[in-house]
C-alpha positions as CSV (number, residue, x, y, z in Angstrom):
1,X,0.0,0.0,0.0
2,X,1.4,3.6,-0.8
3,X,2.3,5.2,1.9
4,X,0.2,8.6,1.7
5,X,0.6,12.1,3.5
6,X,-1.3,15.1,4.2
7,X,-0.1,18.5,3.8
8,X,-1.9,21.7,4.6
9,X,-1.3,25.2,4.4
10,X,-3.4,27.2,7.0
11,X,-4.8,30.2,6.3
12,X,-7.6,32.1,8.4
13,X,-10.5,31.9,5.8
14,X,-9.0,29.0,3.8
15,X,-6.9,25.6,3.9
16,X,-5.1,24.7,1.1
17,X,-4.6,20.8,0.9
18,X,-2.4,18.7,-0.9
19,X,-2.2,14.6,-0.7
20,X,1.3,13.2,-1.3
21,X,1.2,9.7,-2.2
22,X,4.6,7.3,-2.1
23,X,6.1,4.2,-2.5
24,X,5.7,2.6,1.5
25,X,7.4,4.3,4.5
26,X,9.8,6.1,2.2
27,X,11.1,9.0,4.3
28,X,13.9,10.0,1.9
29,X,11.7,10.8,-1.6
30,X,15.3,11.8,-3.7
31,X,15.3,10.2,-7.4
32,X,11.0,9.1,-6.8
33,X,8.0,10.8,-8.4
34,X,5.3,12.0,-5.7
35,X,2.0,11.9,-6.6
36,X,-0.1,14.9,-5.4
37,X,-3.9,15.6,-5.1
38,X,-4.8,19.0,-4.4
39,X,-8.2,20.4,-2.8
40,X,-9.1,23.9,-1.0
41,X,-11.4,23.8,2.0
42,X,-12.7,26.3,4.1
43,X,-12.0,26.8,7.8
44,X,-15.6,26.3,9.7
45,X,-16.9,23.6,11.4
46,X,-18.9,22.3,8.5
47,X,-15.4,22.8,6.1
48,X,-13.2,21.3,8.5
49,X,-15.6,18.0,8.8
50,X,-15.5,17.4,4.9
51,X,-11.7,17.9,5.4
52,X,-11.5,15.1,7.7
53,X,-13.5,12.7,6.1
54,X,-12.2,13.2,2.5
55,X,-7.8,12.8,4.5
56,X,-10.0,9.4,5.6
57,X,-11.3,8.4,2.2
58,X,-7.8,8.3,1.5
59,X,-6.2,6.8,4.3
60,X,-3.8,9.4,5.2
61,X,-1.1,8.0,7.8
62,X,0.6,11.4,8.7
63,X,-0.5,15.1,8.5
64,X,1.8,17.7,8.6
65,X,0.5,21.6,8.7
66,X,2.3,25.1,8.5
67,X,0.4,28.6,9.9
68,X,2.1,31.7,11.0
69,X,-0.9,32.1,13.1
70,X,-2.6,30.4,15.8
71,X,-5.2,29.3,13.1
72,X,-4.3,25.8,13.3
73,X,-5.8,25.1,16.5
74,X,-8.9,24.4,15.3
75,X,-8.0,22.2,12.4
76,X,-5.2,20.2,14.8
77,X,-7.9,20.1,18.1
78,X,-10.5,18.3,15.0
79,X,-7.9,15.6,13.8
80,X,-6.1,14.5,17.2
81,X,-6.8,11.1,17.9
82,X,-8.2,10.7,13.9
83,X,-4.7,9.9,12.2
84,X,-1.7,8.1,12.5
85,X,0.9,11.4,13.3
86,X,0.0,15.0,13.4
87,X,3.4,17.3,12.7
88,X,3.6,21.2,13.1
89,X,5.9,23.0,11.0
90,X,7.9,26.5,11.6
91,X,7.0,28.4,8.5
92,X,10.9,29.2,7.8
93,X,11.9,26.2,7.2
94,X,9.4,25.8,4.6
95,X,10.1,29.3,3.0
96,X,9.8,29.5,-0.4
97,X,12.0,31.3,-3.2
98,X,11.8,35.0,-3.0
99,X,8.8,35.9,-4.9
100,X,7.8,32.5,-6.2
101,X,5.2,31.8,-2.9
102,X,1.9,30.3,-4.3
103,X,-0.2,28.2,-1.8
104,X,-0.6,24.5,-3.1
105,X,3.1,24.5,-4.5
106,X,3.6,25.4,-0.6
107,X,1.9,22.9,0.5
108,X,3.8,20.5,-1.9
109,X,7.0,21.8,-0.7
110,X,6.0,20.6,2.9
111,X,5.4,17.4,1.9
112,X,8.7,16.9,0.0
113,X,10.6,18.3,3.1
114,X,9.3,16.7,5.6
115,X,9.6,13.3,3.8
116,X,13.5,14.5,3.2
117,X,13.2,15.8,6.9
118,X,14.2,18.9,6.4
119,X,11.5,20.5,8.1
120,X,11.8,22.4,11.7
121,X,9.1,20.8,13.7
122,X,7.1,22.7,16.6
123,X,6.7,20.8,20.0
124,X,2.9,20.8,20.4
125,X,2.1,19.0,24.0
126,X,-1.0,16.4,24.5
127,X,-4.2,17.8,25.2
128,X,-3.6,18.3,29.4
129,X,-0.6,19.7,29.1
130,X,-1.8,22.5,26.6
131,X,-4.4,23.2,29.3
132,X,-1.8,23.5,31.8
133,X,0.0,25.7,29.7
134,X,-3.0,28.3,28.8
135,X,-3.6,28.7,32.3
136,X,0.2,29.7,33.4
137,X,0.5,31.6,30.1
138,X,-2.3,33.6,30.8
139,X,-1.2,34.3,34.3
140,X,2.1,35.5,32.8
141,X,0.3,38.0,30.6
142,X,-1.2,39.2,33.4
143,X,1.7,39.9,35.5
144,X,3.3,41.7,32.7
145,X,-0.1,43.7,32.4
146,X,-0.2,44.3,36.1
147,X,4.0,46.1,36.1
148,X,2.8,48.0,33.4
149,X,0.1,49.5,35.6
150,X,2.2,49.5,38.7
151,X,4.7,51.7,36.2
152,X,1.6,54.1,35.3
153,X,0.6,54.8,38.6
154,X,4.3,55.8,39.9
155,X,3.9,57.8,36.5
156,X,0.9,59.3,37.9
157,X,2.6,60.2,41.7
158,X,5.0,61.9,39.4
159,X,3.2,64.2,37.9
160,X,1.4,64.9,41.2
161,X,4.7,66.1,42.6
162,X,4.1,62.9,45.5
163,X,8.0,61.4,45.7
164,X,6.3,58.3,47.7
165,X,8.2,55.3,45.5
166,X,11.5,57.3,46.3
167,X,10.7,56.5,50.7
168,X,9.3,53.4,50.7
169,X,10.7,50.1,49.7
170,X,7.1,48.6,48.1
171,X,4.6,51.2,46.7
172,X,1.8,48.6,46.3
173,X,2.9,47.4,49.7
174,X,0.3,47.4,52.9
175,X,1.1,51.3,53.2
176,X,1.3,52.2,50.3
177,X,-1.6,50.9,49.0
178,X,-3.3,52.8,52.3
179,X,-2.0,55.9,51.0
180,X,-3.1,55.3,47.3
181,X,-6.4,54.7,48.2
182,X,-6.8,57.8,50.7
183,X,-5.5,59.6,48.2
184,X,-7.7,58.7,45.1
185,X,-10.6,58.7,47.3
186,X,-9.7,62.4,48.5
187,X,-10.4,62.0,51.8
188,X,-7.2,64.1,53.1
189,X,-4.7,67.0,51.5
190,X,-2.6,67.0,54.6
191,X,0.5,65.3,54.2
192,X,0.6,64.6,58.2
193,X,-2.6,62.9,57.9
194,X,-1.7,60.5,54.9
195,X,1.9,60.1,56.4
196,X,-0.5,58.6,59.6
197,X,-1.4,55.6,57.0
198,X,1.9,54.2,56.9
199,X,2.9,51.4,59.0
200,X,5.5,52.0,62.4
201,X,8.2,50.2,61.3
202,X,8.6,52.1,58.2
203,X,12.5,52.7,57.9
204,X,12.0,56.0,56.5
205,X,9.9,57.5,59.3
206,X,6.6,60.0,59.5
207,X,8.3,63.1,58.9
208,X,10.4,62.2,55.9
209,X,6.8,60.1,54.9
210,X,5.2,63.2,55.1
211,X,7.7,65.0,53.3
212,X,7.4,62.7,50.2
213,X,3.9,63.4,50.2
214,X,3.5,67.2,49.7
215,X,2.4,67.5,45.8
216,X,-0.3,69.3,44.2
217,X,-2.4,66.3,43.1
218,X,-5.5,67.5,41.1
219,X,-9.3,66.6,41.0
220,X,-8.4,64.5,37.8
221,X,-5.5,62.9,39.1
222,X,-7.2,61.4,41.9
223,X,-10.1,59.9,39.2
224,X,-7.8,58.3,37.5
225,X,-6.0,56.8,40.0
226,X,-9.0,55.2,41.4
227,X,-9.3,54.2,38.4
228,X,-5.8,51.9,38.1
229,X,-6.6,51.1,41.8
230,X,-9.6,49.7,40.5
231,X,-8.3,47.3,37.3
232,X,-5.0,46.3,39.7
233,X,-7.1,44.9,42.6
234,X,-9.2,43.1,39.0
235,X,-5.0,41.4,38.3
236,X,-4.7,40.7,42.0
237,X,-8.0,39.0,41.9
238,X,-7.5,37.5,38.3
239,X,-3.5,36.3,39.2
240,X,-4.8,34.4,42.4
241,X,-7.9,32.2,40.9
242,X,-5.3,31.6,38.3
243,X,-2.5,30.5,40.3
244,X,-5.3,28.4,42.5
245,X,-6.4,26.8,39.1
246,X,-3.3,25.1,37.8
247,X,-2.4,24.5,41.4
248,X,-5.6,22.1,41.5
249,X,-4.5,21.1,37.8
250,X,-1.2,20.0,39.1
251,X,-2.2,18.6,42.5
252,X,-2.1,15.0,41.4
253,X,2.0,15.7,40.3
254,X,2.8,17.2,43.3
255,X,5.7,15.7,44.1
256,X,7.5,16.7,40.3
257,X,6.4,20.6,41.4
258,X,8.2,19.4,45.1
259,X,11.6,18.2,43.7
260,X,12.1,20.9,41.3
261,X,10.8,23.9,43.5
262,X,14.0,22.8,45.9
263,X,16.4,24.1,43.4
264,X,17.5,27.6,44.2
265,X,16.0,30.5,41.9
266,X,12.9,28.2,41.4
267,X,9.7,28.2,43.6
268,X,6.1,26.9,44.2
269,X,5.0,29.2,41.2
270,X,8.1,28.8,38.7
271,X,8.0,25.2,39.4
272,X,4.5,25.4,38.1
273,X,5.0,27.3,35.2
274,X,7.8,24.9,33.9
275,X,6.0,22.1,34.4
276,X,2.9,23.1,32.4
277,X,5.7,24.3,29.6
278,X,7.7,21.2,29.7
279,X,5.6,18.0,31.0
280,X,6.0,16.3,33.8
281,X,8.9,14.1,32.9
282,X,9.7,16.2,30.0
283,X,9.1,13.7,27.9
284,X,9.6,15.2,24.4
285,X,13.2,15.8,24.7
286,X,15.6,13.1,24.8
287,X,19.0,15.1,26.3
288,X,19.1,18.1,28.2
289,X,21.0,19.0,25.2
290,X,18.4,18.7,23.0
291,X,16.2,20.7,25.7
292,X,18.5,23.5,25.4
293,X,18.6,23.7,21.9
294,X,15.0,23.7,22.0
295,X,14.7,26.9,24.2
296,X,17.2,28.5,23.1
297,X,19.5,28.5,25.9
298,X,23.0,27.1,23.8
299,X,24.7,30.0,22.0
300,X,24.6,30.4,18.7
301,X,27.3,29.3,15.9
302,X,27.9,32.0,12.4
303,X,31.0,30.1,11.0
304,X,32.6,31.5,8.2
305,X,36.0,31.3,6.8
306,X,36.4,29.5,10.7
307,X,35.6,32.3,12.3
308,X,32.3,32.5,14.2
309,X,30.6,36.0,13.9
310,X,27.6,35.9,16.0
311,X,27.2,33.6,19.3
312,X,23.7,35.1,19.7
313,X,21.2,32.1,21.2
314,X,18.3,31.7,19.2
315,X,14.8,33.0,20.0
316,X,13.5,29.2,21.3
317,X,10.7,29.0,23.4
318,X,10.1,32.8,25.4
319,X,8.6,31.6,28.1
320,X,10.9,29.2,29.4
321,X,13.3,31.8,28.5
322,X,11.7,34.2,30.8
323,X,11.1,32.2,33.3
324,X,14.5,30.7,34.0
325,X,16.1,33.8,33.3
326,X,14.6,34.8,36.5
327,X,15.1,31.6,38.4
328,X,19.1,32.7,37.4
329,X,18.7,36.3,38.6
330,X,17.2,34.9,42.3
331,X,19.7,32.1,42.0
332,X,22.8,33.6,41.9
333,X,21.8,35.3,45.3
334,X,21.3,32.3,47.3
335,X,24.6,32.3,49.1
336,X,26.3,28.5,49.2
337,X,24.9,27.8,45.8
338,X,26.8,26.4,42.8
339,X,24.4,28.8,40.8
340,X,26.6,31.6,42.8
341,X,30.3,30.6,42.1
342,X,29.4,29.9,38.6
343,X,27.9,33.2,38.4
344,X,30.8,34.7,40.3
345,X,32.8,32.5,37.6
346,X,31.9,34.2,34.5
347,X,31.1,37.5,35.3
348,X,34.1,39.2,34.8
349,X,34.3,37.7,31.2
350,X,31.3,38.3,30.1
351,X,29.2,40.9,32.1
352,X,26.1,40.5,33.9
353,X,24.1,39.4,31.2
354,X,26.2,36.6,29.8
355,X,27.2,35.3,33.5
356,X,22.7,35.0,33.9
357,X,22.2,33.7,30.8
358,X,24.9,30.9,32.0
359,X,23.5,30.3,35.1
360,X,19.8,30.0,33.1
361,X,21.1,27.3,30.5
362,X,22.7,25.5,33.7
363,X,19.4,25.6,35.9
364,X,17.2,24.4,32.7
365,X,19.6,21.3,32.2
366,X,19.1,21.0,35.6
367,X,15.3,21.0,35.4
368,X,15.4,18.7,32.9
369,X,17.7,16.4,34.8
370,X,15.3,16.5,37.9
371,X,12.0,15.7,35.4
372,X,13.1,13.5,33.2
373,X,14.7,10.9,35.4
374,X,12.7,11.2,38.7
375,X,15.9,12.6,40.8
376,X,16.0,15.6,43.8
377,X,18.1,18.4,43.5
378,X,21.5,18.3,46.3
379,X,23.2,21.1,46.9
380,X,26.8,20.3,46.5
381,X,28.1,24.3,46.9
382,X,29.5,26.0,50.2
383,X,27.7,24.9,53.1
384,X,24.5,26.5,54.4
385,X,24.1,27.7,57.4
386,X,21.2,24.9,59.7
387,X,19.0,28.4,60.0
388,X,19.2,29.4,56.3
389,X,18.2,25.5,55.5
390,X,15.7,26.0,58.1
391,X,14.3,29.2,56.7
392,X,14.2,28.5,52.9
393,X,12.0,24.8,54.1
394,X,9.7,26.7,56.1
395,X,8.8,29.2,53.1
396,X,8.6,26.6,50.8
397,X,5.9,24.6,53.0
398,X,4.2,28.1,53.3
399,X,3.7,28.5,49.7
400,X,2.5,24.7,48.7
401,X,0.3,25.2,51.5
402,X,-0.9,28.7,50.1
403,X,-2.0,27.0,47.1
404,X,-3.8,23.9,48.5
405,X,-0.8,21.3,48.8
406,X,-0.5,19.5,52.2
407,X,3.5,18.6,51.8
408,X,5.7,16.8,54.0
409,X,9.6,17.1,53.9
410,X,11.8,14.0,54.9
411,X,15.4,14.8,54.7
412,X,17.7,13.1,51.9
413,X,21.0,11.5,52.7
414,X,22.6,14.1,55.2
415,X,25.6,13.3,54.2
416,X,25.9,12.9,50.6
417,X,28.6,11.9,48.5
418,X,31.2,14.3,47.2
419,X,30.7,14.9,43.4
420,X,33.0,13.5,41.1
421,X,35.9,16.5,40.5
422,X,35.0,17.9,36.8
């Protein structure tokens, strides 16, 4: 039986469809004449129905698709579970010619490649996972949303004259959120009064407090900061029952979110957020090699005449980008760590932003480590102190607990065995 393939070029309005029939399982098609059938469809339920029973008709083994766009959701979501393989390509590797782009030749083109497997194939998780994933994404976007607000408002104190970001340590902290609302609900002018608000053990003191707050804020002013008040306590709000959702998504893996939430820079939430990126056991990547190719995290290689002219990573996947770029920024400040001395390392030679992207490529091999073959994280830096063990435990028990785990920490071997010298 020929072995037969689907290709399709998504569009929003329209699907372009081509049929590549072979001789069977042949995977390298150089020197043999594909057959092709081509057919447009539409992109509505009705469309997309025809689609899948006509790719049936003809037995199709293995779909592949290419969209710059998220509009091959739909058409994916319909044929999961319908067809032997389902394969996502990255539009530039199936780039065609400059201007010689027409949309079944495309398609055709994606055929032939991936047969030749020349095509750069997308990781697109199983159907839990990509609800995992929406969830922490869209809690991400929200955080962003919510600095950007937080950036408006000190914008706002700004223009008011009000110097309160430059006294206390946390605008958006118990006090100052007291003094934020007294002052977009206008119920005091006097700087004494508002200074009142702010907690005892403020460092900077009532008078200095008070000092800060002598502007000339305006009848509009306060409006619209009401106003951000207003949408940031909607983020608070919309960041917790999002957090509290893929905590109860998670619940039945807590003990993957346990092991790699011990690894400094990484927490209750990050954990999280990797997980629903990666999988559980991170699954789809063979080698943490291959894992840090895939987000981008190994540098980049321009060789020409055997010189290499850019060492620039490539983009790879932003969000686990993001996220362990910040695991390395709180990682290189946990004193003891190995995350420390290699930041200490490579700092001098290449500047604070090499040195974390380092330390990130290091912790996402580690990650991957950790998932992948069921082991704990041991610290095998300087020695902690028994009270800064002690203190990082504790917070980590009050954070599972925060978000409905019910955890229990047994100690590893207190006495590990030295690594072996590098």
């Amino acid at each position: 039986m020929a072995y037969k393939i689907a290709a399709i070029d998504v569009h929003k309005r329209v699907l372009m469809v081509v049929v590549a029939s072979g001789a069977e399982e042949v995977k390298d098609p150089t020197g043999q004449a594909l057959e092709f059938e081509c057919r447009r469809f539409g992109t509505l339920e009705s469309d997309r129905a025809r689609l899948i029973a006509w790719l049936q008709e003809r037995q199709i083994q293995e779909v592949v698709m290419e969209s710059t766009a998220l509009y091959w959701r739909p058409i994916w979501l319909d044929m999961e579970g319908k067809f032997g393989k389902l394969h996502l390509a990255q539009a530039q590797s199936n780039r065609a010619p400059k201007g010689r782009k027409a949309d079944f030749k495309d398609a055709k083109r994606l055929a032939r490649r991936l047969l030749a497997g020349e095509l750069m194939l997308s990781f697109v998780p199983e159907a839990e996972q990509r609800s995992w994933r929406d969830a922490a994404r869209a809690k991400d976007h929200y955080v962003a949303e919510r600095v950007q607000l937080q950036n408006r408002v000190e914008a706002l104190l700004e223009e008011m004259r009000i110097k309160l970001s430059s006294v206390i340590s946390d605008l958006f902290g118990v006090s100052g959120r007291n003094i934020l609302a007294a002052l977009a609900e206008g119920k005091t002018t006097d700087p004494k009064e508002l200074a009142k608000l702010g907690d005892e053990r403020l460092a900077c003191g009532k008078e200095k407090l008070a000092d800060a707050l002598q502007g000339t804020p305006r009848q509009l002013h306060r409006k619209i900061l009401e106003i951000h008040l207003e949408v940031l306590n909607k983020y608070d709000e919309a960041i917790g029952k999002l957090d509290k959702l893929v905590a109860g998504e998670l619940k039945a893996h807590e003990d993957a979110v346990a092991r790699l939430a011990e690894v400094p820079g990484f927490g209750v939430d990050s954990a999280q957020r990797f997980i629903a990126e990666v999988g559980v056991d991170a699954e789809a990547f063979p080698s943490a090699e291959e894992f840090g190719s895939w987000f981008g995290g190994c540098p980049g290689s321009n060789i020409s005449a055997d010189e290499n002219h850019s060492t620039k990573s490539p983009k790879g996947n932003a969000y686990v980008r993001k996220l362990l770029t910040q695991a390395a920024q709180a990682a290189v400040r946990t004193k003891g760590s190995r995350f420390q001395a290699l930041f200490r390392k490579f700092v001098t030679k290449q500047k604070y932003p090499g040195a974390i992207w380092t330390v990130a490529h290091r912790l996402g091999k580690v990650a991957w480590k950790i998932l992948h073959d069921g082991v704990r994280y041991i610290e095998y830096g300087e020695t902690s102190t028994p009270a800064a063990v002690k203190r990082r435990i504790q917070k980590q028990i009050q954070a599972f607990r925060k978000l409905g785990y019910a955890v229990t920490i047994t100690p590893l071997n207190p006495t590990p065995e030295a690594p072996c010298p590098a």
